[in-house]
Structures are given as structure tokens and as C-alpha cells.
Kinemage of the C-alpha trace (Angstrom):
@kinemage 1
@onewidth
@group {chain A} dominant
@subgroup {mainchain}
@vectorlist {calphas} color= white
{ca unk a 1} P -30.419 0.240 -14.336
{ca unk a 2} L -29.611 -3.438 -14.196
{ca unk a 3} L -31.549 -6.370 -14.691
{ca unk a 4} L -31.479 -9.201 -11.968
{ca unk a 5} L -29.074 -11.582 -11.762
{ca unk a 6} L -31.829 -14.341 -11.070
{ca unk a 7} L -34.848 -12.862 -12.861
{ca unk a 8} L -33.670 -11.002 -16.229
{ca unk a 9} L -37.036 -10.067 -16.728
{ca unk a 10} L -37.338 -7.445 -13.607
{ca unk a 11} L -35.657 -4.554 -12.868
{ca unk a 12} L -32.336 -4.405 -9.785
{ca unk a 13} L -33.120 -2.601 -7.367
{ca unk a 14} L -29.717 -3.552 -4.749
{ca unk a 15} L -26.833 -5.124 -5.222
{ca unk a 16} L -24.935 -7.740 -2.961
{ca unk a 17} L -22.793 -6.292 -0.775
{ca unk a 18} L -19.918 -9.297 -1.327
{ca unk a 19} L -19.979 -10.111 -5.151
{ca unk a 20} L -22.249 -6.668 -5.931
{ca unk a 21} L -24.263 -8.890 -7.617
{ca unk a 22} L -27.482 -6.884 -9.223
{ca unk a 23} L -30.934 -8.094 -7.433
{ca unk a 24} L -34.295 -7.537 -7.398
{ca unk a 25} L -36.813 -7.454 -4.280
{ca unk a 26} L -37.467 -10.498 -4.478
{ca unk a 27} L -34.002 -11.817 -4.590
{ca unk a 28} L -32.155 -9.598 -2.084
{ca unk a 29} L -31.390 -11.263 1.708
{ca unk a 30} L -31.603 -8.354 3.927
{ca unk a 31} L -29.828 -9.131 7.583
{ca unk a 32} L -27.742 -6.982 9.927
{ca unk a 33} L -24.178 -6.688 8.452
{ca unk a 34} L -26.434 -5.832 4.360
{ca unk a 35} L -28.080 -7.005 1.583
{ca unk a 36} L -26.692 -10.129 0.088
{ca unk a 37} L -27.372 -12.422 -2.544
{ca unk a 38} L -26.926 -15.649 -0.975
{ca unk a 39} L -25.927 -17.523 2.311
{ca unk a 40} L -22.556 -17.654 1.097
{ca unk a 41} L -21.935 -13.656 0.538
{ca unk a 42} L -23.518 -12.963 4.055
{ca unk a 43} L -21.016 -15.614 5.577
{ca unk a 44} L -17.664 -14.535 3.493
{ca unk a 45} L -18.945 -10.726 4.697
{ca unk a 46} L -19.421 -11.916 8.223
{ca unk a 47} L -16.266 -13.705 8.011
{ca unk a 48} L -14.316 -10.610 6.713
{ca unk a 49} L -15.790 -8.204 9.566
{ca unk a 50} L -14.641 -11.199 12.241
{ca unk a 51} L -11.294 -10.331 11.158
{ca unk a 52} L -11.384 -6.337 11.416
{ca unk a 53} L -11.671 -4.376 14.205
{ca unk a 54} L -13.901 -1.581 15.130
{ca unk a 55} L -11.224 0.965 12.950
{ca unk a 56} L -11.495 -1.325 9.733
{ca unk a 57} L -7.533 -2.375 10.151
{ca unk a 58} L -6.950 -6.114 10.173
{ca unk a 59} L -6.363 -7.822 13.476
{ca unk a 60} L -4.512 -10.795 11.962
{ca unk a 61} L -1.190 -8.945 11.268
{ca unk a 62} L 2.483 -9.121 10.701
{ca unk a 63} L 3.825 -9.384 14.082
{ca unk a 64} L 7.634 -8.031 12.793
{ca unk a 65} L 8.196 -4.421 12.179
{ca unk a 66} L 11.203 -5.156 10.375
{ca unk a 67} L 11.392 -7.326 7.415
{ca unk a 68} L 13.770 -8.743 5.056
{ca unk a 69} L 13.088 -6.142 2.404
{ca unk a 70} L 13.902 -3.533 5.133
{ca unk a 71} L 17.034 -4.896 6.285
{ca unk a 72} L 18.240 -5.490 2.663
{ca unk a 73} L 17.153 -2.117 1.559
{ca unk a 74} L 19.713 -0.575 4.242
{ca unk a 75} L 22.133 -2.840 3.496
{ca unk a 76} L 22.436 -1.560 -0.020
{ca unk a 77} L 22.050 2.108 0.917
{ca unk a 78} L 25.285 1.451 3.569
{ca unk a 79} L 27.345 -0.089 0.893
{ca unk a 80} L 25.828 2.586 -1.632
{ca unk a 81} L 27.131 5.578 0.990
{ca unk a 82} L 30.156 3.623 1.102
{ca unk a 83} L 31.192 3.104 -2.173
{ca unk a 84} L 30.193 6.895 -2.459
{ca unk a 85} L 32.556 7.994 0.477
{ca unk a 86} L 35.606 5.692 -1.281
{ca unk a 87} L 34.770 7.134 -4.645
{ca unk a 88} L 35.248 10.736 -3.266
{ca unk a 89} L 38.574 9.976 -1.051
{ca unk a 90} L 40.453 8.490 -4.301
{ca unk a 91} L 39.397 10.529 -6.681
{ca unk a 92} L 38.493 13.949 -4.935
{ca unk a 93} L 41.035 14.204 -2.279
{ca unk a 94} L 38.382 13.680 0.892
{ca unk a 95} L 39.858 12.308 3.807
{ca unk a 96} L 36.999 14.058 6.080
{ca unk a 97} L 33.582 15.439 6.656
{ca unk a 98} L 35.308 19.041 6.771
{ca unk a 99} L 36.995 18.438 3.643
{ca unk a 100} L 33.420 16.896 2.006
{ca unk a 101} L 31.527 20.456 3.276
{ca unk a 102} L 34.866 22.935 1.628
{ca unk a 103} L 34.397 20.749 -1.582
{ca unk a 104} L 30.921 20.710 -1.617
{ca unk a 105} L 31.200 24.844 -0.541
{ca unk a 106} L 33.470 25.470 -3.774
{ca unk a 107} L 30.889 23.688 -6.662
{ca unk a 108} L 27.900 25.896 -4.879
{ca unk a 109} L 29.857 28.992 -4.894
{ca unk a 110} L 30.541 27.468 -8.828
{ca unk a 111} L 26.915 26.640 -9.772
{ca unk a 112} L 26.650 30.419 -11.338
{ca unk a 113} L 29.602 29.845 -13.452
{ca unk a 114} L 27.297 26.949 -15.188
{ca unk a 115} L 23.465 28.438 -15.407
């Protein structure tokens, strides 16, 4: 076991429930919200639980559902599936989603010729 932060000499018996500081009985701050070390802890704890609802998520949120990354993430995967679709009309011969599903057909019924 730890020695106290404050008095090396005796034994921890808590710790702070902020900086988990180790502290003896004579050290420790019992209140409501836990056992803290100082003033300080207790108020960045009671602080932090201000800010939280009753489920633990945090009230002070992003208010957009969509972000940048989001939009620029399916930007790229259009111009991906794009550049895919051109790739397969000028070099494959696919001028629709019918042809895509016979080529695609052929390499399955192909994939024993390979394994």
C-alpha cells in the first residue's frame, strides 16, 4: 500500500477521486460527490458532474451531425466509385449495371480455375 501524499510517514488508506492522489485519514475530505484531497479536486469533480447528465454523456455537445470530415469522406468515396465505374467502361467493356453483374458472373464462375 501507499504512503500519503502529505504524511510519508503513515500508511493511504483512499485516494482522491480527481488526481487519485494517495491519503491518509487524516488527509482525506469526505463530502457528497467523494473523497478528495483538496478544495480544488472536489470543485474540478463538481464542475465535471455539472456538465454530465444523469446517463454520464456530456450535455455540452456538438450541435452538427454532419461534419467536415463526413462530407469529405463521401466526397472521396463518390469520386473513388467513379473513377472505379470509368476504369471498368474503358478498359472492361461496361456500359451498364447488367453488363457489371455478367462480368462479375463470369470471374465467380472462374474463381475455381485459380484455387
Amino acid at each position: 500500500m501507499a504512503t500519503c501524499a502529505n504524511h510519508p510517514i503513515k500508511m493511504a488508506t483512499v485516494r482522491c477521486k480527481t488526481c487519485n492522489k494517495p491519503l491518509c485519514n487524516e488527509c482525506k475530505m469526505i463530502t457528497d460527490d467523494g473523497i478528495f484531497c483538496s478544495e480544488e479536486c472536489h470543485a474540478k469533480t463538481k464542475h465535471f458532474m455539472e456538465k454530465t447528465n444523469s446517463s454520464g454523456a456530456v450535455v455540452e455537445h456538438r450541435t452538427k451531425f454532419i461534419t467536415k470530415r463526413t462530407v469529405y469522406s463521401f466526397i472521396v468515396l463518390l469520386a473513388v466509385a467513379a473513377g472505379t465505374a470509368m476504369w471498368f467502361r474503358s478498359t472492361q467493356g461496361v456500359e451498364s449495371f447488367s453488363d457489371f453483374k455478367g462480368m462479375v458472373a463470369k470471374w465467380w464462375d472462374a474463381r475455381y480455375l485459380f484455387f
